[in-house]
C-alpha positions in Angstrom: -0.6 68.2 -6.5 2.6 69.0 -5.7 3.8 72.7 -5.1 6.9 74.0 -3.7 8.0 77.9 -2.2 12.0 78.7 -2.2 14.7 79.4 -4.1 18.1 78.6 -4.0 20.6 77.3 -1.4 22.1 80.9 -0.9 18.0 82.3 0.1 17.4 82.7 3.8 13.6 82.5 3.2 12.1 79.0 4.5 12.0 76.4 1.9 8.6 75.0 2.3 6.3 72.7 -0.3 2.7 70.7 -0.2 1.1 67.8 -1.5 -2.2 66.5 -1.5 -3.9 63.4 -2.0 -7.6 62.8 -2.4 -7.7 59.2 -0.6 -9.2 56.7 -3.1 -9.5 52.7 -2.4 -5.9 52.5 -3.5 -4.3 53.9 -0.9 -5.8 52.3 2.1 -4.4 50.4 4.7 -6.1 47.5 3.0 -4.8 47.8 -0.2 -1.2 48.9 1.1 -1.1 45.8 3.0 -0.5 47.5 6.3 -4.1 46.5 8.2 -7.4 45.8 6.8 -9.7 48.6 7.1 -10.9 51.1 4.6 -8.9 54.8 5.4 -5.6 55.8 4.1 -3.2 53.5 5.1 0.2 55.0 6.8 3.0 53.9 4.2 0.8 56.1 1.8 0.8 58.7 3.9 4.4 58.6 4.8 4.8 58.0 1.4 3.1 61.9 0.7 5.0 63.5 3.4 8.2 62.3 1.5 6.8 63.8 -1.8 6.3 67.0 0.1 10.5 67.3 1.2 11.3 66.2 -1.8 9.3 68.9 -3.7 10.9 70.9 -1.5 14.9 70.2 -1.8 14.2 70.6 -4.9 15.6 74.2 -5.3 18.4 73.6 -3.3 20.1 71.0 -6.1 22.9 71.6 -8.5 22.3 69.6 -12.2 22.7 66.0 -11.3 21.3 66.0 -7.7 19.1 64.3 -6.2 17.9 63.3 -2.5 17.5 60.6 -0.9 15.2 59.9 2.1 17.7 58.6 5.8 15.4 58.9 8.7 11.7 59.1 9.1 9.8 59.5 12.1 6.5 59.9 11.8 3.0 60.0 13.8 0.0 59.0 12.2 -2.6 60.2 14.5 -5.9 60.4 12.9 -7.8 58.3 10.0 -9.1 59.6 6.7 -11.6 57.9 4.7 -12.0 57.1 1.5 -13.1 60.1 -0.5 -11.0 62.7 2.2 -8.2 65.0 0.8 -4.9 65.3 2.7 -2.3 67.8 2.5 1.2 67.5 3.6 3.4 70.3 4.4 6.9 70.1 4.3 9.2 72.7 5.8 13.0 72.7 5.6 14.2 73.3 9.6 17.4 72.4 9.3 20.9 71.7 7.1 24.0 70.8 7.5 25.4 70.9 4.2 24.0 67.9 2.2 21.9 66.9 5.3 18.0 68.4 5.0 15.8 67.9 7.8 12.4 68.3 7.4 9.4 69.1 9.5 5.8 67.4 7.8 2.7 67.7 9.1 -0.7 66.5 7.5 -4.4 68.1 7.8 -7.3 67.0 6.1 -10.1 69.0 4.2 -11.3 70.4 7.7 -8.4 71.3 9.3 -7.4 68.1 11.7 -4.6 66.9 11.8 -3.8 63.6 10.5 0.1 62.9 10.9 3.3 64.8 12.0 7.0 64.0 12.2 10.3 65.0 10.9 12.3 63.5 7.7 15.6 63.7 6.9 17.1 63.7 3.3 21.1 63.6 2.2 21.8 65.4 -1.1 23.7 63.1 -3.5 24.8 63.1 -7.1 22.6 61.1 -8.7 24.6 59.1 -11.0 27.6 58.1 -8.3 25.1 57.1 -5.9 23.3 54.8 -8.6 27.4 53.6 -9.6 27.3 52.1 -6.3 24.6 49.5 -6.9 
């Protein structure tokens, strides 16, 4: 589930989107090759927190943008099982022009909170930045 709030560049109202994940086997630190126990592994969760700011540039892009990720850092501070539901919530805090940096926090079903940290994005046009590979 992916849901994003804002409008365009010009809007002074904060850009803001979720997604959530109901943990299943597949994205556990076993299965995502980054430790061996059974609750969601960090790269997925970093993984959701990058959906989230990219849900949310999303109504800040001119036909033919897109975003790509530059910086994360990112806290994961408390497990989730298999069979829990996070949510991520991304909000825009700050731009400088094509930079976005975003604020993402992550709660599960009752309310803890699971992982924080701050991503920054770079808006690009999608088909010069792919010319360059």
């Amino acid at each position: 589930m992916t849901e994003a709030h804002g409008a365009h560049a010009a809007e002074s109202a904060p850009l803001q989107a979720q997604t959530a994940l109901h943990v299943t086997d597949a994205d556990t630190a076993r299965a995502v090759g980054s430790g061996d126990l059974p609750v969601l592994g960090t790269p997925r969760l970093i993984a959701l927190a990058e959906q989230a700011t990219v849900a949310a540039a999303a109504a800040l892009l001119a036909e033919g943008q897109t975003t790509v990720g530059t910086r994360i850092r990112f806290d994961h501070v408390y497990p989730t099982p298999v069979g829990g539901t996070v949510t991520v919530t991304a909000d825009l805090a700050h731009r400088d022009d094509r930079l976005l940096r975003f604020t993402v926090a992550a709660h599960d079903a009752d309310g803890r909170l699971v992982g924080e940290g701050e991503i920054t994005r770079v808006i690009v046009n999608a088909e010069r930045f792919m010319a360059k590979l």
